[in-house]
C-alpha positions in Angstrom: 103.5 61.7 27.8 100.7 60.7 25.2 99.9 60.9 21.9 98.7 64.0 20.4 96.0 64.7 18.4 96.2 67.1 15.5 92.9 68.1 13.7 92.3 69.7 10.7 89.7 71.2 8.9 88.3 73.8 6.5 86.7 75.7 9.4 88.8 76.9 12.3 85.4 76.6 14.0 85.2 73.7 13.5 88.3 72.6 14.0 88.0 74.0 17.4 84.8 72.7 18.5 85.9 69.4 17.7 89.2 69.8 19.8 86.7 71.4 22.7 84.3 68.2 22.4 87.3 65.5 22.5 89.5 67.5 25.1 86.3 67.0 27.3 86.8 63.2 27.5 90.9 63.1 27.8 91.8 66.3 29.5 95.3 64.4 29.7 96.0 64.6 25.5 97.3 67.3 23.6 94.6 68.6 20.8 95.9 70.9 18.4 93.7 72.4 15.9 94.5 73.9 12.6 91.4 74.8 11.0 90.4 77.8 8.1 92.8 79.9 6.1 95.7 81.8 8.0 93.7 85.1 7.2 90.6 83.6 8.7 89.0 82.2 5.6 87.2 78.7 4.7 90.2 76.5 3.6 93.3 74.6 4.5 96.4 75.9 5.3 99.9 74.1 5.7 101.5 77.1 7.6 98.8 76.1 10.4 99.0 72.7 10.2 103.2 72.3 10.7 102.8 74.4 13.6 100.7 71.9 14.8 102.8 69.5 13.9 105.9 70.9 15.3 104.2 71.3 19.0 103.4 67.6 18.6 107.3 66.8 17.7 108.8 65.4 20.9 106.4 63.7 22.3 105.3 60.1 21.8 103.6 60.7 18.2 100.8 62.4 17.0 97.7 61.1 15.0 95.9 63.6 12.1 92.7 63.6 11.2 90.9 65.8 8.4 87.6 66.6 7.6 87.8 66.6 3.4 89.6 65.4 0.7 92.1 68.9 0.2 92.7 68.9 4.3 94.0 65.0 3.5 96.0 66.5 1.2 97.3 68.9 3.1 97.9 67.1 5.9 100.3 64.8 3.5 102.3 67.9 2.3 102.9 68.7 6.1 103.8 65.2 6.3 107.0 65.5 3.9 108.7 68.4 6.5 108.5 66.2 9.8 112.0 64.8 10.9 110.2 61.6 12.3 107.5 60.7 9.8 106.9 56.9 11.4 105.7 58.9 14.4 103.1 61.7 12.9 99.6 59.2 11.1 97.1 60.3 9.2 94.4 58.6 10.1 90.7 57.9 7.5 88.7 58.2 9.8 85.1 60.5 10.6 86.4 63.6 12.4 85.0 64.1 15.1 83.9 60.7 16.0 87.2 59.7 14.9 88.8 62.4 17.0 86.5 61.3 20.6 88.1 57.9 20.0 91.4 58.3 19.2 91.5 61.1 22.1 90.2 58.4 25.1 92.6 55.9 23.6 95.5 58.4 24.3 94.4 59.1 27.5 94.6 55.6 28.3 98.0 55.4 27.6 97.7 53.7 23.6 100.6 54.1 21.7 100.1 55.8 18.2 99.3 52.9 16.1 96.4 52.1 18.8 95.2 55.3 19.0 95.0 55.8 14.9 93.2 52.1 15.2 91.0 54.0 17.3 90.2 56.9 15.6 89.2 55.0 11.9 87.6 52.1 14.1 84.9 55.3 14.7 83.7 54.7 11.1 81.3 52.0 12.4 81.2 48.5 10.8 80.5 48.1 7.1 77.0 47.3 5.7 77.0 43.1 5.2 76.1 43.2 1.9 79.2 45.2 0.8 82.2 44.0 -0.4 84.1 45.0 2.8 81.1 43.7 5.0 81.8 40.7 3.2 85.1 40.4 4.0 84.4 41.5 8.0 82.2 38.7 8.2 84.9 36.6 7.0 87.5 37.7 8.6 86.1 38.8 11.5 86.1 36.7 15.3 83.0 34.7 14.8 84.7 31.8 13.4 82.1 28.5 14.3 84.5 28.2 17.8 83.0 30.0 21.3 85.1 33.1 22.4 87.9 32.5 24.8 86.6 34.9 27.2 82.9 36.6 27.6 81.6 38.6 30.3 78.0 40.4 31.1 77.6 43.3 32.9 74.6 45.6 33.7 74.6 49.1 32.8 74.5 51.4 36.3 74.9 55.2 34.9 72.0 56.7 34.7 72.5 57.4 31.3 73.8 54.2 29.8 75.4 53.6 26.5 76.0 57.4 25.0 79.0 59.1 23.5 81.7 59.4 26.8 81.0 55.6 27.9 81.2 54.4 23.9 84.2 56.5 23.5 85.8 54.7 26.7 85.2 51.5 25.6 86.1 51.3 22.2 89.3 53.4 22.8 90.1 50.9 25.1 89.9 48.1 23.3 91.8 49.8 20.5 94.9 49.5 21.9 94.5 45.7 22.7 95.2 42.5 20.8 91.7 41.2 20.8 88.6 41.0 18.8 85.9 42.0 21.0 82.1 42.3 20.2 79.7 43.7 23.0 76.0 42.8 22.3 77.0 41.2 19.1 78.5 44.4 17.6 82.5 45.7 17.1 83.5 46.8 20.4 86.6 48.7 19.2 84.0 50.7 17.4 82.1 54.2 18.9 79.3 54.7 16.1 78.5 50.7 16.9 78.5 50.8 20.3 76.0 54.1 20.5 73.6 52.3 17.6 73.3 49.9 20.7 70.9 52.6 22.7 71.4 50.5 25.7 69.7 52.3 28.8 70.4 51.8 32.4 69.9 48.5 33.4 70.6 47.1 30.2 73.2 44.2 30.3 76.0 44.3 28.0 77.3 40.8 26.5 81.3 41.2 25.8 82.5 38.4 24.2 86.7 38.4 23.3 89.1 36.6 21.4 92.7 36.8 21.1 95.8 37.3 23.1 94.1 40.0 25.2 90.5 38.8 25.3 90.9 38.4 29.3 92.6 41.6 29.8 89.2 43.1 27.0 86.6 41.8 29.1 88.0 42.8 32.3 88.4 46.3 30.7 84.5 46.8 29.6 83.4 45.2 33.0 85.5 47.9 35.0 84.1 50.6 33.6 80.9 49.2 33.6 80.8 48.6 37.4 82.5 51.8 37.8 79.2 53.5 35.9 81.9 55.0 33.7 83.1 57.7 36.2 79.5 59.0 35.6 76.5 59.3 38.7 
């Protein structure tokens, strides 16, 4: 079993595009999308989305994701009728970024607090000059001491760093206890890892801390060597 996905937005079409685009990199995960009106219009509707929820009840959780402030809303109203709400998250997060990451974490066997890390670490990191840029550079793993494990690893795919390989890694290191940066940006994060517009042959710097940093370097070198699945 894995953790199920359940998308919704104003748009059915939408909502199923999205759920097309993610089921693409984790054929494994169970997308459900509830999307438009129930008589085909531009809106939200709660009918659809506790169906969704209800195919999602039994396995090992589900994570929600919305497009706009009323679907958030009524995702929380669907909320109040499950029978186990610790296992059904709502996840802030960009949706269909969101949904790519949150979708390879599942594949890869995150459990549903890993995969909604996933999803909102899509967002990308915060400007620095922000208030919560601030506090990322605060709190984040640069901290004046070396990482306790780093890695480099040269890009082989032909097509380097775009949205299936980005997706792979950052739903990867998701689920881990580490803080990882590759090239010097958030490696748990999609959107940060495609601003990178590393080609072929490009070499990828991972850095790690934590209790997984190891087991996070490892991860990113794997599917490096292994091109990402990709020729």
């Amino acid at each position: 079993m894995t953790v199920s996905l359940v998308v919704v937005s104003h748009s059915e079409k939408i909502a199923d595009g999205a759920a097309e685009l993610a089921a693409q990199m984790a054929p494994k995960v169970l997308i459900l999308p509830a999307g438009g009106t129930g008589d085909g219009r531009i809106g939200t509707s709660l009918e659809k989305v506790m169906a969704a929820l209800d195919k999602a009840a039994g396995g090992d959780g589900a994570v929600i994701l919305a497009d706009l402030g009323s679907a958030v809303m009524t995702a929380e109203s669907a909320l109040e009728f499950v029978d186990d709400p610790a296992g059904f998250l709502l996840a802030d997060a960009p949706l269909v970024e969101g949904l790519v990451a949150a979708a390879v974490a599942a594949e890869g066997g995150a459990d549903v607090q890993a995969v909604k890390r996933a999803a909102e670490g899509a967002r990308g990191p915060a400007h620095p000059d922000g208030p919560l840029g601030q506090q990322l550079v605060a709190e984040g793993p640069v901290t004046g001491q070396g990482p306790d494990f780093t890695g480099d690893f040269e890009l082989v795919n032909q097509a380097g760093m775009h949205a299936r390989p980005a997706a792979k890694i950052a739903g990867g290191l998701a689920s881990l206890e580490a803080d990882v940066t590759v090239n010097g940006v958030d490696g748990a994060s999609m959107t940060a890892l495609m601003t990178l517009g590393a080609g072929k042959g490009s070499v990828l710097h991972v850095e790690a801390w934590g209790a997984d940093a190891e087991r996070a370097v490892n991860y990113v070198g794997g599917l490096v060597q292994a091109g990402f699945g990709e020729p």
